[in-house]
DSSP file (Angstrom, degrees, kcal/mol; ACC not computed):
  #  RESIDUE AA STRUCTURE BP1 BP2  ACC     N-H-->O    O-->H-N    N-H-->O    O-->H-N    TCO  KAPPA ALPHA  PHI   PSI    X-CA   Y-CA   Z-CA
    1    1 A X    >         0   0    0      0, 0.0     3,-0.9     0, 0.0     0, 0.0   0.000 360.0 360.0 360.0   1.2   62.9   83.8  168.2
    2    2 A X  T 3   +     0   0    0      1,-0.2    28,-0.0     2,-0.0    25,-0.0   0.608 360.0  68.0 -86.7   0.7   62.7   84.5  171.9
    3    3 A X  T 3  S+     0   0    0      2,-0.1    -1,-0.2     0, 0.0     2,-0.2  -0.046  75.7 147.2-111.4  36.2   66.0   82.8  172.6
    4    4 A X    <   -     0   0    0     -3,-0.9     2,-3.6     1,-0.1    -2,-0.0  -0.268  47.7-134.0 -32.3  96.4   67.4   86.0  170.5
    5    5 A X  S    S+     0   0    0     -2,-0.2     2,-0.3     2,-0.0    -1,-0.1  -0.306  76.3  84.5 -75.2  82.0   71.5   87.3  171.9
    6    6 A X  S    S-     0   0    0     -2,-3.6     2,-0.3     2,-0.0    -2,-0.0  -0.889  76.5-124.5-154.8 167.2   70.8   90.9  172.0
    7    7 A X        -     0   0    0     -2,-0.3     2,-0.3     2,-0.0    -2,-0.0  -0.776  20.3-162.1-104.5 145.0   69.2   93.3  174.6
    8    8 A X        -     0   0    0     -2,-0.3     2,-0.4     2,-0.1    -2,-0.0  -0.948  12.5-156.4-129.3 139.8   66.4   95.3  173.9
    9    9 A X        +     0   0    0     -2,-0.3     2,-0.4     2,-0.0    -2,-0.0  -0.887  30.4 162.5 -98.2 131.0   65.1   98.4  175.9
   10   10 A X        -     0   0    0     -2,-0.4     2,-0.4     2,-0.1    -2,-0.1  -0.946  16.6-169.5-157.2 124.0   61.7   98.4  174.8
   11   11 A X        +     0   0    0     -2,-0.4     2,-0.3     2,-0.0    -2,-0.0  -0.967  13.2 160.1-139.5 135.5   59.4  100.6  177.2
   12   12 A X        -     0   0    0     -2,-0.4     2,-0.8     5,-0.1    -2,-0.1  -0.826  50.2 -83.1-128.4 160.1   55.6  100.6  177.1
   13   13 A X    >>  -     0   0    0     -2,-0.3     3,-1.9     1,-0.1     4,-1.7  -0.637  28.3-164.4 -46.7  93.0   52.7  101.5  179.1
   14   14 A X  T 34 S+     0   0    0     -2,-0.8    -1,-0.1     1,-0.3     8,-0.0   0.881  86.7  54.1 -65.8 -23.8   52.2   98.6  181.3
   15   15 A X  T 34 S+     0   0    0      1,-0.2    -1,-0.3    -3,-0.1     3,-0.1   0.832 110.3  42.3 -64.6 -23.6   48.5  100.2  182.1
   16   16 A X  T <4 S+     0   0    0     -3,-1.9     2,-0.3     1,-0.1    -1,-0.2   0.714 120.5  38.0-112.8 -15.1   47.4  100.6  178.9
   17   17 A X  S  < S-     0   0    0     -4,-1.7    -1,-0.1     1,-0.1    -5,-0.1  -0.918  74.4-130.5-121.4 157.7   48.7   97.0  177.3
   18   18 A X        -     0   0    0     -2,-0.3     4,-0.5     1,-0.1    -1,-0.1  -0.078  39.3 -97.5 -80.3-172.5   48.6   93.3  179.2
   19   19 A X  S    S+     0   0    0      2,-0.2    -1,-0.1     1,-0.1    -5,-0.0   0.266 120.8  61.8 -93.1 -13.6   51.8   91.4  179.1
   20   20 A X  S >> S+     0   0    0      2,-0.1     4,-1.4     3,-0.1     3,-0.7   0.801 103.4  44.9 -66.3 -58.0   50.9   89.4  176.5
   21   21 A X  T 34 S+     0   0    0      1,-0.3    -2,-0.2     2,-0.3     5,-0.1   0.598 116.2  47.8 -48.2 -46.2   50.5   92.2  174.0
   22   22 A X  T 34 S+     0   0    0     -4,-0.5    -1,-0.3     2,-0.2    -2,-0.1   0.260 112.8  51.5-111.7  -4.7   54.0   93.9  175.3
   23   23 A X  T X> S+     0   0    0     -3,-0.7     3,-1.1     3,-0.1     4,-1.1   0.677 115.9  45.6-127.9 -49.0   55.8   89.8  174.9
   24   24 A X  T 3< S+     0   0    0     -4,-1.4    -2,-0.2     1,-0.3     4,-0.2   0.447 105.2  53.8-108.0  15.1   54.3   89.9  171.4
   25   25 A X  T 3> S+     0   0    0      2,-0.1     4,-1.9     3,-0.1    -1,-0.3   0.276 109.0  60.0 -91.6  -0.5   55.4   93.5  170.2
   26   26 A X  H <> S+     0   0    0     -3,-1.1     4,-1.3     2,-0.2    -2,-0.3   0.654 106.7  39.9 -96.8 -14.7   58.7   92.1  171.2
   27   27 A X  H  X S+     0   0    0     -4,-1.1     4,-1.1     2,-0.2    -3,-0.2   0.847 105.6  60.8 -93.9 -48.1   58.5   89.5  169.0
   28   28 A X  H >> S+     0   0    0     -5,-0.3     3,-1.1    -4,-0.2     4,-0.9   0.977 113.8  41.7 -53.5 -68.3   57.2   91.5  166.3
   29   29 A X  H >X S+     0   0    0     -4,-1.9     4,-2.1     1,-0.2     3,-1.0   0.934 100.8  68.8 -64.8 -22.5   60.5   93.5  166.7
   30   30 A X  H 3X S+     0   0    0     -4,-1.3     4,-0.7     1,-0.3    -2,-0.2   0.787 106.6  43.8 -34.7 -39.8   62.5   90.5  167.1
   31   31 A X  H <X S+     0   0    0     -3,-1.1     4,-0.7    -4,-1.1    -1,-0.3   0.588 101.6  59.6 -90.6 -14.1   61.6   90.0  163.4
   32   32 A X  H XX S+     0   0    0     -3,-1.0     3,-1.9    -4,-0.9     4,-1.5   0.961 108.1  47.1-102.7 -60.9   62.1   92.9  162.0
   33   33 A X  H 3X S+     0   0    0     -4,-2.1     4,-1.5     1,-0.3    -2,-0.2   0.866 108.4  54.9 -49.0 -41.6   65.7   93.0  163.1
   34   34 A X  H 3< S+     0   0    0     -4,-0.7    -1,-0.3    -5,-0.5    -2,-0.2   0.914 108.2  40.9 -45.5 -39.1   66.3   90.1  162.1
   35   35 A X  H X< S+     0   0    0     -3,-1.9     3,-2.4    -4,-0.7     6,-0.3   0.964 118.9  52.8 -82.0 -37.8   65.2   90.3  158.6
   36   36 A X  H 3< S+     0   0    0     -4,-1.5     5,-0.3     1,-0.3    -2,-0.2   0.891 103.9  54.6 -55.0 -67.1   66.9   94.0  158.5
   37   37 A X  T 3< S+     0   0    0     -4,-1.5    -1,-0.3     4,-0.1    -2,-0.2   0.116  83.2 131.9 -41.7   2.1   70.3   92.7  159.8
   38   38 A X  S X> S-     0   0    0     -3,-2.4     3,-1.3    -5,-0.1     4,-0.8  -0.353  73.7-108.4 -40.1 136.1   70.6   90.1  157.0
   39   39 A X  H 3> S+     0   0    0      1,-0.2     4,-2.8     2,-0.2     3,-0.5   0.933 114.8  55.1 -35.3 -52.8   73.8   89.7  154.9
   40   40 A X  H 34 S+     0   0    0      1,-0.3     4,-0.3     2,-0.2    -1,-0.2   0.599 101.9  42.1 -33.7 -43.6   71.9   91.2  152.3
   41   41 A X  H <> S+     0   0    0     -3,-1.3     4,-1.3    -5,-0.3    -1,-0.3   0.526 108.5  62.1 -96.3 -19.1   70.5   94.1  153.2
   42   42 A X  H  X S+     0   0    0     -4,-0.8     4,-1.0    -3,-0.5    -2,-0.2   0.933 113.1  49.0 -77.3 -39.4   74.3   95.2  155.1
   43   43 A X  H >< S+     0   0    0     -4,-2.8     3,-0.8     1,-0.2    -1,-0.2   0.898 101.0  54.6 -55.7 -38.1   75.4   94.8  151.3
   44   44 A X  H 34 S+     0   0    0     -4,-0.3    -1,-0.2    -5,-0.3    -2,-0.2   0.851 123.8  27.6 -57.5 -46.3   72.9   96.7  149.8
   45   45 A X  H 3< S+     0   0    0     -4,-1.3    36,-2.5    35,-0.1    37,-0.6   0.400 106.7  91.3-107.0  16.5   73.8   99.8  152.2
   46   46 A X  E <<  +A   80   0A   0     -4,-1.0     2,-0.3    -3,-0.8    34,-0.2  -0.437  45.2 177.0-106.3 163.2   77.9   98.8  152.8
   47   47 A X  E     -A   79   0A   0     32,-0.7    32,-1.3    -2,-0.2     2,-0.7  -0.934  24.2-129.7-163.4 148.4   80.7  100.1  150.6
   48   48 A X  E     -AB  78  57A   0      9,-3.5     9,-1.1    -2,-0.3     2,-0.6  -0.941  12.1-156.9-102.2 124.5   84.5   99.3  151.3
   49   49 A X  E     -AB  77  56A   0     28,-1.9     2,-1.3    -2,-0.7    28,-0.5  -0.538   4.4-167.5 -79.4  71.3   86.9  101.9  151.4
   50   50 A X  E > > -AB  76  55A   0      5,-1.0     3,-1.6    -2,-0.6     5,-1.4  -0.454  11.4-178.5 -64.9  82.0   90.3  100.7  150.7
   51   51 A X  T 3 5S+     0   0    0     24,-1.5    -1,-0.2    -2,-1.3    25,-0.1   0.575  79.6  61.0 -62.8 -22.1   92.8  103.6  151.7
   52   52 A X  T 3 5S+     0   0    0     23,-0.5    -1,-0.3     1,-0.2    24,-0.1   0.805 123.8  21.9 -92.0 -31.5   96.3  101.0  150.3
   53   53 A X  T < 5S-     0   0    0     -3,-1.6    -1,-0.2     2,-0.2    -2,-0.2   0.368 109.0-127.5-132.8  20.2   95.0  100.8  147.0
   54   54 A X  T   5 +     0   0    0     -4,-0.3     2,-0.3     1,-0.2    -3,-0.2   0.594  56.6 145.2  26.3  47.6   92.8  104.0  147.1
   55   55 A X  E   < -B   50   0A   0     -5,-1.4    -5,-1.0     2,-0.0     2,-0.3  -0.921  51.3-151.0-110.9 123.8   89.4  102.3  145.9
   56   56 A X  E     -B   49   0A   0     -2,-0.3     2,-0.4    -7,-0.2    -7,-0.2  -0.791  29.8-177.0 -49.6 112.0   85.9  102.7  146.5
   57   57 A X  E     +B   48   0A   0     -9,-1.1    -9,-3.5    -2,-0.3    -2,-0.0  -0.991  18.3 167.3-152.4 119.3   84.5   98.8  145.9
   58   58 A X        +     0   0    0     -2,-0.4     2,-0.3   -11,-0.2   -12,-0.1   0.054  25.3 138.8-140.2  50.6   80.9   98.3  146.1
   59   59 A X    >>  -     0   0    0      1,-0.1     4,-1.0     2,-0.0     3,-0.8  -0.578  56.1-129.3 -76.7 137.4   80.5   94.4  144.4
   60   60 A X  H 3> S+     0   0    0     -2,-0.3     4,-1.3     1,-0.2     3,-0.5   0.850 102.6  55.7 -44.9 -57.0   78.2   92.2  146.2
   61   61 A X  H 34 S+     0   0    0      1,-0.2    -1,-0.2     2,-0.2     4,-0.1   0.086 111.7  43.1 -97.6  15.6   80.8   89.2  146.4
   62   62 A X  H <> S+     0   0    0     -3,-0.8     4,-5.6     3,-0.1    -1,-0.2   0.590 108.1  53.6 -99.8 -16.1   83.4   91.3  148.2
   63   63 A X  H  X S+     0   0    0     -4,-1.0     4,-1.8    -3,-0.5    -2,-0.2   0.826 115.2  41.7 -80.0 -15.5   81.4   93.0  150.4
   64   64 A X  H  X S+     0   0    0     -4,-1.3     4,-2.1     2,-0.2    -1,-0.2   0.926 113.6  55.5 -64.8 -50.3   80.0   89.7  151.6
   65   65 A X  H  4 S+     0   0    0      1,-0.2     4,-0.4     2,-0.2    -2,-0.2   0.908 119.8  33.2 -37.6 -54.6   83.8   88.3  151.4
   66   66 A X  H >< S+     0   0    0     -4,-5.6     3,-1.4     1,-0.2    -1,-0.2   0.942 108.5  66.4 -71.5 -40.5   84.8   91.2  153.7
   67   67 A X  H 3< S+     0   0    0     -4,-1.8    -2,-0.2     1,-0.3    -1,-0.2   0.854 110.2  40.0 -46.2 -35.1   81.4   91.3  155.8
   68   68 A X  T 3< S+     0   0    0     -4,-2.1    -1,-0.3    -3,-0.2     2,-0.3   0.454  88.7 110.2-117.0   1.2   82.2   87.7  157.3
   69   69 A X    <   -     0   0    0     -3,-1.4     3,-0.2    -4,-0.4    -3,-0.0  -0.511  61.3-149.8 -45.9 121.8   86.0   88.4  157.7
   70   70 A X  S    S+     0   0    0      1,-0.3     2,-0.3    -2,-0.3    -1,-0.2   0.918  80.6  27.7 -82.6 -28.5   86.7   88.5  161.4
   71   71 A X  S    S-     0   0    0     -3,-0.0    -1,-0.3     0, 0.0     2,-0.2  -0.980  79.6-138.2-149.6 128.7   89.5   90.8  161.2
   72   72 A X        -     0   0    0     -2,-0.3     2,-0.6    -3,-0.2     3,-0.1  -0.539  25.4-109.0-104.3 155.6   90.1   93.5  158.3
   73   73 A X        -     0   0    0     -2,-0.2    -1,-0.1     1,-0.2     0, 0.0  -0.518  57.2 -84.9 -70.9 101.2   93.5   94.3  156.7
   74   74 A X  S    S+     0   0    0     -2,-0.6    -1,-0.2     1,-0.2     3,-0.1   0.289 112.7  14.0 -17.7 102.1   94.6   97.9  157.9
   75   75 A X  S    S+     0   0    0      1,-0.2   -24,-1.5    -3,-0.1   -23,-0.5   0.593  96.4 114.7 107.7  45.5   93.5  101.0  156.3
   76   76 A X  E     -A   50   0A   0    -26,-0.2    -1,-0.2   -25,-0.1   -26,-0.2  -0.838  52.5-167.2-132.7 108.9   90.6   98.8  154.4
   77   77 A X  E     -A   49   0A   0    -28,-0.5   -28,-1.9    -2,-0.4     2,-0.4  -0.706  29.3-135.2-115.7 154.4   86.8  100.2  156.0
   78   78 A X  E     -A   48   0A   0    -30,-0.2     2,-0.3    -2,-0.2   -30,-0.2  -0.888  31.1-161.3 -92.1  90.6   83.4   99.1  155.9
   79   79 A X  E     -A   47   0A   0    -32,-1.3   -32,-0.7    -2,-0.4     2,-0.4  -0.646  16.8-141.0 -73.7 122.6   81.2  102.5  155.1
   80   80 A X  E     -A   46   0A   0     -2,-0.3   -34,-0.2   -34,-0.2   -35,-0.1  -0.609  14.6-145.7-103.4 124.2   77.8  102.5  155.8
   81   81 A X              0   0    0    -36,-2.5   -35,-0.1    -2,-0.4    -1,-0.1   0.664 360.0 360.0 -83.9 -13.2   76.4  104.5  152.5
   82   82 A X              0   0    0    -37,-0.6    -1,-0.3     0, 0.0   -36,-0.1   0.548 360.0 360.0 -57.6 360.0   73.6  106.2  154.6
């Protein structure tokens, strides 16, 4: 997992932990996003709004359908339910 694409800002007390310890709390978050950022869990907390046909849609097998869609159909949102 260290060969991860994303930047992390991650600041610790270099006095109070080695470099070892700080390489493997990075890792430890490495995983955590990871599992968190799953298709799964964005379904679980996604909704579509669809303003053309003026529907709320919160099925599993569209949201995925839409979730992996590179480019979405005009006035059709992905809403974060938080």
């Amino acid at each position: 997992m260290n060969n991860s694409n994303r930047d992390l800002l991650v600041l610790f007390n270099q006095e109070l932990m080695t470099q070892q310890s700080i390489e493997h709390e990075v890792e430890l978050l490495h995983q955590m996003l990871y599992s968190v950022e799953g298709l799964e869990n964005l379904v679980i907390v996604h909704e579509i709004l669809d303003l053309n046909k003026y529907k709320v849609i919160n099925k599993p097998a569209h949201l995925r359908k839409l979730i992996r869609q590179k480019v979405l159909k005009p006035f059709v949102f992905l809403n974060c339910k938080n």
